[in-house]
Backbone of each chain as ProteinMPNN parsed JSONL, in Angstrom:
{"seq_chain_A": "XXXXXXXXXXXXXXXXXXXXXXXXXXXXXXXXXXXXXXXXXXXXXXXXXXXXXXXXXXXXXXXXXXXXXXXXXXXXXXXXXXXXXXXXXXXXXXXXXXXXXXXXXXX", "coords_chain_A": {"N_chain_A": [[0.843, -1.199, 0.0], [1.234, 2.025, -1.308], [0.064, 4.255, -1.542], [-0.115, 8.342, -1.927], [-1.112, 9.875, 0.922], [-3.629, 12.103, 1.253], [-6.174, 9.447, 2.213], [-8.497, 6.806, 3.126], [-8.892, 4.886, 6.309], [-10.327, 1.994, 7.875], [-9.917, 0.596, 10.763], [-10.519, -2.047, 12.574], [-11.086, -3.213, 15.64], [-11.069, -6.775, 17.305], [-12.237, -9.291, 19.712], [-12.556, -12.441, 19.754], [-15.321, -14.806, 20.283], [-15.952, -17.463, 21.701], [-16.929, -19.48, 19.586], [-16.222, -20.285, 16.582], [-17.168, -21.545, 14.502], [-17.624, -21.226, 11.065], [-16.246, -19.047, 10.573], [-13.46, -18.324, 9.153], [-14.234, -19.105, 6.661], [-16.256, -17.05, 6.265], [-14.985, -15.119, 6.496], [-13.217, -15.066, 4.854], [-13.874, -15.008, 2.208], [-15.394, -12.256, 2.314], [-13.243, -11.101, 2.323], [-12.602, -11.223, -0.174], [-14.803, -10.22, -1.362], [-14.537, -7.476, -0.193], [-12.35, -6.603, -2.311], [-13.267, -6.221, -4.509], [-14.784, -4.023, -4.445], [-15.063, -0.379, -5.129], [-13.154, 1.883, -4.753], [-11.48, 0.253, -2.856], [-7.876, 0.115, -1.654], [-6.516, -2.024, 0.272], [-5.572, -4.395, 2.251], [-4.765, -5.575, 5.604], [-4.14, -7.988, 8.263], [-3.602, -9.218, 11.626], [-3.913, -11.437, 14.028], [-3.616, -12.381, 17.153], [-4.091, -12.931, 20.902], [-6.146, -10.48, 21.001], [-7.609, -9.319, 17.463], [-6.465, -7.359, 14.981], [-7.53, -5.613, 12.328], [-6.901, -3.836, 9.531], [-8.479, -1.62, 6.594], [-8.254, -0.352, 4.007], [-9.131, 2.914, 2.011], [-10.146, 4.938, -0.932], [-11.895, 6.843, -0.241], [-14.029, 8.53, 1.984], [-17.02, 7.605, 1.589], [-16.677, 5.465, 0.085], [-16.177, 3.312, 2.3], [-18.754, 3.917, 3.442], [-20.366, 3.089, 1.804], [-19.043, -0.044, 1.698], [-19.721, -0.863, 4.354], [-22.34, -0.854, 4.415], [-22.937, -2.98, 2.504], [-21.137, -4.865, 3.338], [-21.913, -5.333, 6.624], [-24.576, -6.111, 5.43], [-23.596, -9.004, 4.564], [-22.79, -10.256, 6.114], [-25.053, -10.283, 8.086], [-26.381, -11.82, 6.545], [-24.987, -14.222, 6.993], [-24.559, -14.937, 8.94], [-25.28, -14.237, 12.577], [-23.552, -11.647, 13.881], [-22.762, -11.401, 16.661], [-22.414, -13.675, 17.024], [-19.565, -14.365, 16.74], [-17.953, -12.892, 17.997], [-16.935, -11.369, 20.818], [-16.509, -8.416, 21.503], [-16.025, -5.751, 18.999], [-14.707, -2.887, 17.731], [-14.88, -0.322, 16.135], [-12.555, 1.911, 14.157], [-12.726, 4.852, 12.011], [-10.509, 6.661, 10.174], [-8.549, 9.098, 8.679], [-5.919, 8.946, 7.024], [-3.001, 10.939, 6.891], [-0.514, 10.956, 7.082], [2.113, 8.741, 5.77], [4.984, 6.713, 5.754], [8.239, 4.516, 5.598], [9.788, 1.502, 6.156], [12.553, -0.475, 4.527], [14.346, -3.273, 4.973], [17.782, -3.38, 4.076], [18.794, -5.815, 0.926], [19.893, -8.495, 2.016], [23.01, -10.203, 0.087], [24.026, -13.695, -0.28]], "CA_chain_A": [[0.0, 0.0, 0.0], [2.079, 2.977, -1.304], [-0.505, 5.31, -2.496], [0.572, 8.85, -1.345], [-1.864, 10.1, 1.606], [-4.535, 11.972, 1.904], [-6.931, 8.185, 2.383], [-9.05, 6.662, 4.83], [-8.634, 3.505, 6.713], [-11.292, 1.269, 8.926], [-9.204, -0.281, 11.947], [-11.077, -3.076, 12.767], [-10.26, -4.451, 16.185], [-11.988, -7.414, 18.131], [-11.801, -10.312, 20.318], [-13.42, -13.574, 19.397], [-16.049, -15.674, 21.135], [-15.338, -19.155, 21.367], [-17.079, -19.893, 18.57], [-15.54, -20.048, 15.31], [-17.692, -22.108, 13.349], [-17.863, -20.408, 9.552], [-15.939, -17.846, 10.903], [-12.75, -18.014, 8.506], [-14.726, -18.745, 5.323], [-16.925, -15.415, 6.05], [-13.679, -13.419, 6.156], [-12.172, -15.256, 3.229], [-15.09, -14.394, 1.447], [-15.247, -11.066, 3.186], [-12.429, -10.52, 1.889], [-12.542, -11.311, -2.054], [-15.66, -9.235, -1.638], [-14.026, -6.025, -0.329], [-11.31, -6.352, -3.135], [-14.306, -5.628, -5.548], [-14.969, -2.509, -3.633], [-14.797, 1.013, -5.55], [-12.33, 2.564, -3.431], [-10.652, -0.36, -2.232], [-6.729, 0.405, -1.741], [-5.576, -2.719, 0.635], [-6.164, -4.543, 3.547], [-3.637, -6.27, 6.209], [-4.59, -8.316, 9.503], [-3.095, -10.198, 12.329], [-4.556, -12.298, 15.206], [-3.551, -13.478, 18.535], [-5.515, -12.877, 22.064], [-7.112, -9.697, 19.931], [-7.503, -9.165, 16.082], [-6.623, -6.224, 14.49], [-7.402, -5.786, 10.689], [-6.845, -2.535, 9.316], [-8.426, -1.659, 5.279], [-7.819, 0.846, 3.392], [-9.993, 3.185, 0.756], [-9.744, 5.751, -1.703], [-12.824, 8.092, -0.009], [-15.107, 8.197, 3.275], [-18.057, 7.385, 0.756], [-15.897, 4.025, -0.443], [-16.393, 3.148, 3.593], [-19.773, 3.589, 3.795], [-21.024, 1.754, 0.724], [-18.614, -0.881, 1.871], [-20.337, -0.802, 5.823], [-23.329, -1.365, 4.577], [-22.847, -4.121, 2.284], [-19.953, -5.812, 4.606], [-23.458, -5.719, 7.415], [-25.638, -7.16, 4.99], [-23.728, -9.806, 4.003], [-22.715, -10.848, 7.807], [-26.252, -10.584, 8.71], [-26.882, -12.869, 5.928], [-24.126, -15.726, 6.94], [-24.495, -15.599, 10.341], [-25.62, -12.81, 13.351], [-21.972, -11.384, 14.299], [-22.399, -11.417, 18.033], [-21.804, -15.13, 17.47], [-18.252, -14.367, 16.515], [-17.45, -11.57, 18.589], [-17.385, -10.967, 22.12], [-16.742, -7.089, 21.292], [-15.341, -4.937, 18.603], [-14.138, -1.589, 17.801], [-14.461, -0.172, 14.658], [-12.53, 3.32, 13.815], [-12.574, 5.544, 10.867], [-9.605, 7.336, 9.842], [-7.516, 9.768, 7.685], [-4.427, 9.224, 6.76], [-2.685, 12.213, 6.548], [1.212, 10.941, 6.462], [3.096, 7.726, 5.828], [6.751, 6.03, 5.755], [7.99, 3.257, 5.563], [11.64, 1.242, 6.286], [12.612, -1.914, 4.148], [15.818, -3.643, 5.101], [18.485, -3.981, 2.809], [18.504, -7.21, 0.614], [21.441, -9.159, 1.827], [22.968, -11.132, -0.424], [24.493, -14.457, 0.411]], "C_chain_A": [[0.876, 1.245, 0.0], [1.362, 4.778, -1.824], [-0.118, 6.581, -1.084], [-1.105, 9.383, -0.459], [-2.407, 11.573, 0.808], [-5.537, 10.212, 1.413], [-7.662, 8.247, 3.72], [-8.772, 5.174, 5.256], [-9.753, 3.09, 7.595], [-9.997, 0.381, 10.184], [-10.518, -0.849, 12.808], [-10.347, -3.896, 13.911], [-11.132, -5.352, 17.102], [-11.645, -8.572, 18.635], [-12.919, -11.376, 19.666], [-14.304, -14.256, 20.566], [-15.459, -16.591, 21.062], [-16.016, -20.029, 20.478], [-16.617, -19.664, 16.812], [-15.951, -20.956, 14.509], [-17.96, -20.947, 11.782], [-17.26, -19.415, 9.91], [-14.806, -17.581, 9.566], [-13.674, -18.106, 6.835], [-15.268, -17.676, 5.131], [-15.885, -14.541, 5.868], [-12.814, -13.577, 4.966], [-13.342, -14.488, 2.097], [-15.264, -13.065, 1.498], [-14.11, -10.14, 2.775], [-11.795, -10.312, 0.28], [-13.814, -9.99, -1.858], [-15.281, -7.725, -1.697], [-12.919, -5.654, -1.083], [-12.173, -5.782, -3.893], [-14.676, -4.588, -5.394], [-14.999, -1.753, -4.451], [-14.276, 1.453, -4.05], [-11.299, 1.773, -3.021], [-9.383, -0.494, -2.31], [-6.217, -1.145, -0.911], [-6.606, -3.166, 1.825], [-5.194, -5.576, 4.116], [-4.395, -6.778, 7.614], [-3.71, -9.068, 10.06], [-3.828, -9.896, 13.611], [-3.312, -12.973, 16.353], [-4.444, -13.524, 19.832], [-6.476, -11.721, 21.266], [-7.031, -10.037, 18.509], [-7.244, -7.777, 15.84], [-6.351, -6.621, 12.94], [-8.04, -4.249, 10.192], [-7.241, -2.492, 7.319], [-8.581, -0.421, 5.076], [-8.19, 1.309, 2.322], [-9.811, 4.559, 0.418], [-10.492, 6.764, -0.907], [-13.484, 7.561, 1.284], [-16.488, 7.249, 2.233], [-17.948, 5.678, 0.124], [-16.569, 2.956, 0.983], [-17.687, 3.015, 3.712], [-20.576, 2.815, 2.815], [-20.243, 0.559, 1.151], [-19.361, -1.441, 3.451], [-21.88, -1.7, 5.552], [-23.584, -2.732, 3.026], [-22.04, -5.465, 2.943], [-21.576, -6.441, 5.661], [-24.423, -6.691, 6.662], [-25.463, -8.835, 4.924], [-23.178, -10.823, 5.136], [-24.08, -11.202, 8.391], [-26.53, -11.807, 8.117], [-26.303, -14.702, 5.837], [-24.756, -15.866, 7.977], [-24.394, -13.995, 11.418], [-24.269, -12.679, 13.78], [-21.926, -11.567, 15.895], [-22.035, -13.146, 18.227], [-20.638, -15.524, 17.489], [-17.374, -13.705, 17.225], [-18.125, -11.186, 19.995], [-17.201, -9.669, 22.383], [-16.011, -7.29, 19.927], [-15.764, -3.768, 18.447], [-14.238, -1.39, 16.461], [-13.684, 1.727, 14.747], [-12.219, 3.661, 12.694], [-11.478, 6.359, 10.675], [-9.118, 8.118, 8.74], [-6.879, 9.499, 7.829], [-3.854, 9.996, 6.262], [-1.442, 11.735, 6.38], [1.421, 9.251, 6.582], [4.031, 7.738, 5.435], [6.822, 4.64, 5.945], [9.19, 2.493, 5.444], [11.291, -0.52, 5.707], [14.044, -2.378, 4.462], [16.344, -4.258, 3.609], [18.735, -5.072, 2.603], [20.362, -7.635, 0.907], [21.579, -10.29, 1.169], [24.19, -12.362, 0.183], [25.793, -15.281, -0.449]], "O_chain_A": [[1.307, 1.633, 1.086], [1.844, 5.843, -2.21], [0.083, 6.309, 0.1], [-2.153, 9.292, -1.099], [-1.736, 12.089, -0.086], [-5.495, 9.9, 0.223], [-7.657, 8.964, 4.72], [-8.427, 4.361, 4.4], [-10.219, 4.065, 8.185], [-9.367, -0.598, 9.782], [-11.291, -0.194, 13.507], [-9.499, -4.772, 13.744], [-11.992, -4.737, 17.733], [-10.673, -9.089, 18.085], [-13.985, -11.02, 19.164], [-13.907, -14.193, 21.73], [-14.426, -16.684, 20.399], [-15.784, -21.238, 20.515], [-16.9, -18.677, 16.134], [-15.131, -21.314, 13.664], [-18.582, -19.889, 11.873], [-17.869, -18.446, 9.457], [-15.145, -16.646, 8.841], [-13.661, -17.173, 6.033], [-15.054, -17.085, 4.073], [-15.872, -13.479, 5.246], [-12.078, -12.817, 4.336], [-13.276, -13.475, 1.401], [-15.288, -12.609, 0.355], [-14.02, -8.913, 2.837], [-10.929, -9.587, -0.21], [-13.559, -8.861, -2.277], [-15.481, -6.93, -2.616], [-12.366, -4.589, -0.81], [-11.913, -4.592, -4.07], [-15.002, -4.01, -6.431], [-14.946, -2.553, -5.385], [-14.69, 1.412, -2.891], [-10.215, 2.306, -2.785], [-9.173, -1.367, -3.153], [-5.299, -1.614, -1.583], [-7.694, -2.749, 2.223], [-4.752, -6.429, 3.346], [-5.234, -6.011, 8.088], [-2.938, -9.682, 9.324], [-4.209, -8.846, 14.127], [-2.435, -13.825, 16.211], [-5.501, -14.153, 19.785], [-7.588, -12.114, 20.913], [-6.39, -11.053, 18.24], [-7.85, -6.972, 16.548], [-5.55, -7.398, 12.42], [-9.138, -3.725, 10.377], [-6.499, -3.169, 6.608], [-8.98, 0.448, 5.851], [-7.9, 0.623, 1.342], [-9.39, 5.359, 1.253], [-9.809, 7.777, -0.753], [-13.487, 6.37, 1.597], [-16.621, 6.055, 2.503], [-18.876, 4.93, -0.184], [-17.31, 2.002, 0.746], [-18.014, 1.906, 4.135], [-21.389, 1.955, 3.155], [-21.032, -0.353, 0.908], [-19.479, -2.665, 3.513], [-22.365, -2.677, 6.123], [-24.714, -3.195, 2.865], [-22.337, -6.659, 2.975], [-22.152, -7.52, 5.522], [-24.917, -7.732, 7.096], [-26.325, -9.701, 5.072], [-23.171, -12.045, 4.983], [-24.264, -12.215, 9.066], [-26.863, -12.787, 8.783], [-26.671, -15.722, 5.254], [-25.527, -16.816, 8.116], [-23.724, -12.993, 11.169], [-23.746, -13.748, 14.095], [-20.834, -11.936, 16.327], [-21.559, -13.708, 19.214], [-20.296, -16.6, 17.979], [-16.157, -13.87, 17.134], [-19.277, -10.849, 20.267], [-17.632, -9.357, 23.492], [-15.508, -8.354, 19.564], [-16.876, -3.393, 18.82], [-13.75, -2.175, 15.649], [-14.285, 2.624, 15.339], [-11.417, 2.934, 12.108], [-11.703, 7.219, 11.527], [-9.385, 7.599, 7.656], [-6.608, 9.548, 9.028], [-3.971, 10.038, 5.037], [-1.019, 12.104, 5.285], [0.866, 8.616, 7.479], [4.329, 8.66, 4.675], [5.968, 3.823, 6.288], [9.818, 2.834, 4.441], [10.467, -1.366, 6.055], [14.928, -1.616, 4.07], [15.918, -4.958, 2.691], [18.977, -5.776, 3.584], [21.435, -7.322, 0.392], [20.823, -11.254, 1.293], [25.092, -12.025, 0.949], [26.446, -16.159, 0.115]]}, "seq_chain_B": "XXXXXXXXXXXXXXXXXXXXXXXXXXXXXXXXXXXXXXXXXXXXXXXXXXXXXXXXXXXXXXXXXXXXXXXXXXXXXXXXXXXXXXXXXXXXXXXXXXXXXXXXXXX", "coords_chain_B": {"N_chain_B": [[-10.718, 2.167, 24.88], [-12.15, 4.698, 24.411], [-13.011, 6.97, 24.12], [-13.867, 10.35, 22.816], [-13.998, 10.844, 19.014], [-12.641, 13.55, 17.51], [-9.386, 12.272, 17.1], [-5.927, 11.179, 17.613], [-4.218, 8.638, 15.365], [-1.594, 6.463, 15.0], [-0.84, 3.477, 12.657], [0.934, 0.799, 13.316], [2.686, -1.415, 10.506], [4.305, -4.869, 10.544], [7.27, -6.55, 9.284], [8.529, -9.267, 10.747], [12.218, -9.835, 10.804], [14.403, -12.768, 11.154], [16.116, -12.374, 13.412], [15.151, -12.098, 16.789], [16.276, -11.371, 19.114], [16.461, -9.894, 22.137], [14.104, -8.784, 21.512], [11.442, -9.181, 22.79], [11.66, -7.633, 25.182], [11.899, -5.232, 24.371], [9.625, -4.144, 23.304], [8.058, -4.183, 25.805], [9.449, -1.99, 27.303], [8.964, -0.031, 25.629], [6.172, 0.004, 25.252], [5.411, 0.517, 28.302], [7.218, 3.348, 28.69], [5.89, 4.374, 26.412], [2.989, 4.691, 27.493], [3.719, 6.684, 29.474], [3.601, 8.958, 28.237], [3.045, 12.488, 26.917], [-0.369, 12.945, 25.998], [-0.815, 10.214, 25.79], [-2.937, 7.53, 24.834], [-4.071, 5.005, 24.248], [-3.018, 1.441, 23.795], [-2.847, -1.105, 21.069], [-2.118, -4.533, 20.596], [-1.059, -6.811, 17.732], [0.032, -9.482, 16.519], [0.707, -12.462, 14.094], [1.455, -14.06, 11.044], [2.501, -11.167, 10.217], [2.892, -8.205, 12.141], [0.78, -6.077, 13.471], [0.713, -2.741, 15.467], [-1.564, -0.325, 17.023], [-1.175, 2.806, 17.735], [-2.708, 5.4, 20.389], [-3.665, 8.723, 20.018], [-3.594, 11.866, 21.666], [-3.381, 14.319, 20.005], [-1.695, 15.588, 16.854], [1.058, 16.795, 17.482], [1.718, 15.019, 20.093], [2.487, 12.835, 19.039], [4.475, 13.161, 17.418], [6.492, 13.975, 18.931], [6.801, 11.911, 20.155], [7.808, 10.021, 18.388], [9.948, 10.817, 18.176], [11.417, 10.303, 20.557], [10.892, 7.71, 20.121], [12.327, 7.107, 18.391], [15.184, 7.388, 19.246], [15.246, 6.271, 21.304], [15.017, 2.95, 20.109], [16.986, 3.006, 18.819], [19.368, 3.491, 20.422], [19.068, 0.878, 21.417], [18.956, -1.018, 19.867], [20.256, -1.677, 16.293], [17.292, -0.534, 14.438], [17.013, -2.074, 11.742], [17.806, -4.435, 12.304], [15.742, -5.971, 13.936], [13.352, -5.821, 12.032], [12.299, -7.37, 8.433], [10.38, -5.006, 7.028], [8.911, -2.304, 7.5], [6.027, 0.023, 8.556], [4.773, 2.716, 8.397], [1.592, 4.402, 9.479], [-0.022, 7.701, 9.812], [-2.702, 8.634, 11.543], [-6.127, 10.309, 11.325], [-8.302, 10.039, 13.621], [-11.795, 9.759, 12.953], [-14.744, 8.917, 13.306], [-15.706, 6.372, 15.705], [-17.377, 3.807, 16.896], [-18.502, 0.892, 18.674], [-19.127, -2.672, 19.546], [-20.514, -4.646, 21.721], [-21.043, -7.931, 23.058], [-23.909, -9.315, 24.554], [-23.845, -9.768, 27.845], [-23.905, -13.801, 28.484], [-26.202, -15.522, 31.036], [-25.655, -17.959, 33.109]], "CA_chain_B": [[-10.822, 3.471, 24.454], [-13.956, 5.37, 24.0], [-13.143, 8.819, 23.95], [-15.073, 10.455, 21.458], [-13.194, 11.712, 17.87], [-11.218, 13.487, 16.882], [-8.022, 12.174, 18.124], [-5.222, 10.583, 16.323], [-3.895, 6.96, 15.23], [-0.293, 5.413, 14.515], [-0.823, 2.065, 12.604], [2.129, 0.172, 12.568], [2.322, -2.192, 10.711], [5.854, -5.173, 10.264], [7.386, -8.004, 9.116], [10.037, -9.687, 11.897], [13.251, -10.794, 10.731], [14.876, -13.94, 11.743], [16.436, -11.999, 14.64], [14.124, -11.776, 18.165], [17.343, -11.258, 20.525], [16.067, -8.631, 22.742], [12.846, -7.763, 20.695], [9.963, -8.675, 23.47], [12.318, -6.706, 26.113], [12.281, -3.523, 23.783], [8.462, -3.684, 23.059], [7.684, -4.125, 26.904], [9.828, -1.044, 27.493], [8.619, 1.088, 24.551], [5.021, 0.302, 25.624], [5.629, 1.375, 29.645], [7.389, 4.478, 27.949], [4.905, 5.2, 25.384], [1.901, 5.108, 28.197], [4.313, 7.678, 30.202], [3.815, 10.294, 27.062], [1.875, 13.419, 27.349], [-1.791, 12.447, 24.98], [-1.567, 9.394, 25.594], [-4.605, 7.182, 24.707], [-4.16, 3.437, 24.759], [-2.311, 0.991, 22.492], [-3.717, -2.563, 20.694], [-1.54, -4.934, 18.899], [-1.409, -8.712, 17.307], [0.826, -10.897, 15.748], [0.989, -13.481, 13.338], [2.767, -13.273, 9.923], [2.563, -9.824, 10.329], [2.298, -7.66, 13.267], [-0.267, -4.308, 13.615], [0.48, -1.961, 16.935], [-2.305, 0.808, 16.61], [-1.642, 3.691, 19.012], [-3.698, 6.363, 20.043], [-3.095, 9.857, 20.587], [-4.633, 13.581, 21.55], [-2.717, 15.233, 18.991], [-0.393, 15.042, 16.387], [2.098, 16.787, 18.374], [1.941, 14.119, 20.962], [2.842, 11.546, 18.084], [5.489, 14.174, 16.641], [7.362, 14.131, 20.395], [6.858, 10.28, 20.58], [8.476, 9.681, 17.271], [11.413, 11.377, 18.194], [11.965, 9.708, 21.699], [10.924, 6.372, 20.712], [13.403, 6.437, 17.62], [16.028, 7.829, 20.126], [15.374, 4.792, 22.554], [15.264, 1.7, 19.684], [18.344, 3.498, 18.515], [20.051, 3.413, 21.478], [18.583, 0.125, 22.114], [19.529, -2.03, 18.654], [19.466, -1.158, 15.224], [15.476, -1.266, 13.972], [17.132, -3.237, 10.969], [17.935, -6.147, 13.074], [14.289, -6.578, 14.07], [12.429, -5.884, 10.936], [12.255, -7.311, 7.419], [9.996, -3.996, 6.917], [7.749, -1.927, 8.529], [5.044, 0.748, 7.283], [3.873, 3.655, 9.262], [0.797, 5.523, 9.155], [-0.491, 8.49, 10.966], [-4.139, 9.367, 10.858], [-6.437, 11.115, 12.225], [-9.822, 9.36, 14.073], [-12.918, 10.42, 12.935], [-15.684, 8.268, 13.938], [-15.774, 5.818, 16.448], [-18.154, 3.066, 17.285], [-18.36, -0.492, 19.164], [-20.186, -3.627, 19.502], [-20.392, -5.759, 23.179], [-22.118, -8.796, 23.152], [-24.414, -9.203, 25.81], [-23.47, -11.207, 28.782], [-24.878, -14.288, 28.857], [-26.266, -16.061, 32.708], [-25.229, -19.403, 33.42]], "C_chain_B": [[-11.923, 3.969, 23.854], [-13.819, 6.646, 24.186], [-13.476, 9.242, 22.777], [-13.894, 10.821, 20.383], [-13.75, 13.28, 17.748], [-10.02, 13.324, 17.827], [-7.049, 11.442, 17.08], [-4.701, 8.889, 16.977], [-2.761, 6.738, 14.656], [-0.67, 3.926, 14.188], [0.489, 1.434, 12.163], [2.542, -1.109, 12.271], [3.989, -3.17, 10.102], [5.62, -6.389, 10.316], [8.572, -8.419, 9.803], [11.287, -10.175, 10.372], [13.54, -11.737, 11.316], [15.482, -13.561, 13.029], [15.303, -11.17, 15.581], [14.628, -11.764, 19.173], [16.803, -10.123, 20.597], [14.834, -7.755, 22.587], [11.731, -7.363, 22.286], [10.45, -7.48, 24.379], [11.63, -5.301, 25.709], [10.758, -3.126, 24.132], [7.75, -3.052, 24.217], [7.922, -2.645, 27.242], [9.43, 0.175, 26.728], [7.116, 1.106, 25.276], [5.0, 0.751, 27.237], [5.904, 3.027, 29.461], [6.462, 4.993, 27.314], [3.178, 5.682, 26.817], [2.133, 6.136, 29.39], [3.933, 9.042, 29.691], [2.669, 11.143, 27.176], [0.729, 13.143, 26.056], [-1.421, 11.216, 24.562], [-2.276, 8.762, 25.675], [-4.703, 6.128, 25.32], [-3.092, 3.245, 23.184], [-2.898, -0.552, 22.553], [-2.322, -3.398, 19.707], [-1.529, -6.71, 19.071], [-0.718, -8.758, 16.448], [0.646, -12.026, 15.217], [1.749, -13.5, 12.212], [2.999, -12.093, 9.839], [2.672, -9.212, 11.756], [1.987, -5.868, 12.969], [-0.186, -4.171, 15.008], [-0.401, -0.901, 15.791], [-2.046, 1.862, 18.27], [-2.562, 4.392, 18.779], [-3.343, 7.566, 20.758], [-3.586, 11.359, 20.734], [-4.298, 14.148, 20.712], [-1.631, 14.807, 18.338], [0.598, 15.569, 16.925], [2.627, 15.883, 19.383], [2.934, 12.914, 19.894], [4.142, 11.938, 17.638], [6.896, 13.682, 18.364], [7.479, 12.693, 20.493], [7.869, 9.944, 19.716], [9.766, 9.803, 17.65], [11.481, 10.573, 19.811], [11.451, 8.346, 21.476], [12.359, 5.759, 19.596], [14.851, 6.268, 18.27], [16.508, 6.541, 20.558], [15.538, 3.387, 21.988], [16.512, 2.376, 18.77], [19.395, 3.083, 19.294], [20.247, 2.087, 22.288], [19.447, -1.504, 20.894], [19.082, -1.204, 17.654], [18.047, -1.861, 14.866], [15.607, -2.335, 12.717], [16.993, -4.374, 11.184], [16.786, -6.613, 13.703], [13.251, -6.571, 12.976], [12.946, -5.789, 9.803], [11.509, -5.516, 6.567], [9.3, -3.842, 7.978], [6.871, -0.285, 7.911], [4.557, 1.558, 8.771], [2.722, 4.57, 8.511], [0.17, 6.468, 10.034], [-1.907, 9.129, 10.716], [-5.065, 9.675, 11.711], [-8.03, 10.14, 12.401], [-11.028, 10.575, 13.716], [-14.234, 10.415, 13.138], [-15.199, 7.01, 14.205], [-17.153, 5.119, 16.953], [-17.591, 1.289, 17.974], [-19.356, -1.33, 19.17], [-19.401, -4.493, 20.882], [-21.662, -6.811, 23.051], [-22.853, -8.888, 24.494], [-24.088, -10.593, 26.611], [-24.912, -12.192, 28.961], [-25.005, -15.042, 30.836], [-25.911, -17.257, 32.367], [-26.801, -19.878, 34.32]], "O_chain_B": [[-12.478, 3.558, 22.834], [-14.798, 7.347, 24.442], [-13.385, 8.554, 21.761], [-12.805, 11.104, 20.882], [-14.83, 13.86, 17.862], [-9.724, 13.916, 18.865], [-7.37, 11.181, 15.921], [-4.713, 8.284, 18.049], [-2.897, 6.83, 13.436], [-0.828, 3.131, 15.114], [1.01, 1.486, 11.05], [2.782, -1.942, 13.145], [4.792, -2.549, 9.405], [4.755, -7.124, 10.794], [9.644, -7.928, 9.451], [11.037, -10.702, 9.288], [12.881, -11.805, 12.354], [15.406, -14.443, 13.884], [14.753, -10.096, 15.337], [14.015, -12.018, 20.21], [16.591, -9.362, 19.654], [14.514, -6.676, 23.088], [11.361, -6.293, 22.769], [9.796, -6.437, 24.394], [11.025, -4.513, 26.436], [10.46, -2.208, 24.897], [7.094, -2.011, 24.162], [6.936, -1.945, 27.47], [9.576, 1.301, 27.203], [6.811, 2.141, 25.869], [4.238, 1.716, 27.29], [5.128, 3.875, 29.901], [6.125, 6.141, 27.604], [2.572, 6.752, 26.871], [1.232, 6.478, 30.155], [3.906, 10.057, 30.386], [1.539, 10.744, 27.457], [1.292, 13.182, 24.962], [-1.526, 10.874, 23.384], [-2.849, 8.957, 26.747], [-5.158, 5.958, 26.451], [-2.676, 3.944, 22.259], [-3.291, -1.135, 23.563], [-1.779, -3.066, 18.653], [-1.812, -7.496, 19.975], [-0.842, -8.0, 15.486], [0.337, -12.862, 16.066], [2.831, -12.922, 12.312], [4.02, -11.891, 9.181], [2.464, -10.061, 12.623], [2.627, -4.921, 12.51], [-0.693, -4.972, 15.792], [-0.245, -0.669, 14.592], [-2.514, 1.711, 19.398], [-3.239, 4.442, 17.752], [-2.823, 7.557, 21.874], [-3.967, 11.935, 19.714], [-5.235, 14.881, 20.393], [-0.784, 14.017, 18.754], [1.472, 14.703, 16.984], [3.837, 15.875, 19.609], [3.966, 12.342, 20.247], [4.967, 11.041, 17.463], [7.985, 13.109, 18.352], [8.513, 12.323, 21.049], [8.908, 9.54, 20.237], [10.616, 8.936, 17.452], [12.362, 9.865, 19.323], [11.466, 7.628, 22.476], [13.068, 4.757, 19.69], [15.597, 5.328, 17.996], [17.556, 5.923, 20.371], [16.004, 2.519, 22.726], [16.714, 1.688, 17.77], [20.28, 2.352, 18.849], [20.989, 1.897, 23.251], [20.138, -2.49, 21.153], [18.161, -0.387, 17.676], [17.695, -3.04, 14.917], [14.774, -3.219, 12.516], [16.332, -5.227, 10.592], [16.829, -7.791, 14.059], [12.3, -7.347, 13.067], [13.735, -4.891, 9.511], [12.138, -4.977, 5.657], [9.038, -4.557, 8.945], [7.239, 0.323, 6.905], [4.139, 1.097, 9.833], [2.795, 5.201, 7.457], [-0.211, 6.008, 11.11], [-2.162, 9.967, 9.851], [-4.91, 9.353, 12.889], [-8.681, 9.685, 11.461], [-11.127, 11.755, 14.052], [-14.93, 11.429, 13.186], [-14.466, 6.415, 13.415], [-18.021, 5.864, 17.407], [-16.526, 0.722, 17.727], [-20.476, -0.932, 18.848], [-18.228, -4.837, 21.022], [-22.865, -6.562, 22.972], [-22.274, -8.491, 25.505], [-24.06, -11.787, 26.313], [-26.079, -11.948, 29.266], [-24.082, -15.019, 31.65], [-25.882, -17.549, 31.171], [-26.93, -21.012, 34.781]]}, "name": "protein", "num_of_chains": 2, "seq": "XXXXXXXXXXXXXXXXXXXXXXXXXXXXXXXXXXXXXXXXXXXXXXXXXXXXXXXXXXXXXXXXXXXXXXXXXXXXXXXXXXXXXXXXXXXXXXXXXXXXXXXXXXXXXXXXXXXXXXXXXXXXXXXXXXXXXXXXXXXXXXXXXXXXXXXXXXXXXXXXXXXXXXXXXXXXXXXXXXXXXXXXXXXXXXXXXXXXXXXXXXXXXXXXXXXXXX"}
């Protein structure tokens, strides 16, 4: 994700229930879907006792057409409180990034 | 964290290198440090092939003053090469905020 800022991002963070039935296919899915997006710039996650999964879109407007199809199509697998013992959602600008790659050593 | 927006967000997000001499130490110490710093909020993070810290902060000045004393301290501490293949910063600003709590169930 190198596009130059101004963007917005969703930070997505939540703990799991102890159920995880259909849980990874909804987000695999979940996640081909929000590639199709208008707007859609990226999206990165990692899990251990929390989740955080942070995506990333061209406009606020990208976000909310994405909100309310993302909802629909959760409602329509499966009610989310069955997956989720909270989350957090926040909206963001991104106003600056950077970014450090280590040099390729060769061998 | 539930303080209302506007406030700001560091997502950072990295890929380890093969070297983890001294890493958890640093993080422990950066996060004691970082919750010392004047605006600050809270901090969230998770690991797996990746790892996302998200801070949070009253202002970008707060983030501006952090920057500079946390590069100081993993300076001083090891080079940041020797812990990360990369790493990706972004700084952005919160603009709406919402949550979801499941409801407790009784036994």
């Amino acid at each position: 994700m190198t596009k130059t800022p101004p963007y917005y991002a969703v930070i997505f963070t939540s703990k799991h229930s102890n159920v995880t039935d259909g849980y990874n296919e909804m987000t695999q899915q979940m996640e081909t879907l929000a590639k199709q997006q208008k707007g859609f710039l990226g999206i990165t996650s990692a899990r251990d006792h929390i989740g955080i999964t942070v995506s990333y879109w061209e406009r606020l407007d990208d976000i909310t057409n994405w909100k309310q199809q993302s909802d629909h199509f959760i409602a329509q697998k499966k009610g989310k409180s069955t997956w989720y013992d909270w989350y957090d959602v926040k909206i963001c600008k991104v106003e600056r990034a950077y970014n450090f790659n280590a040099p390729e050593t060769t061998v």
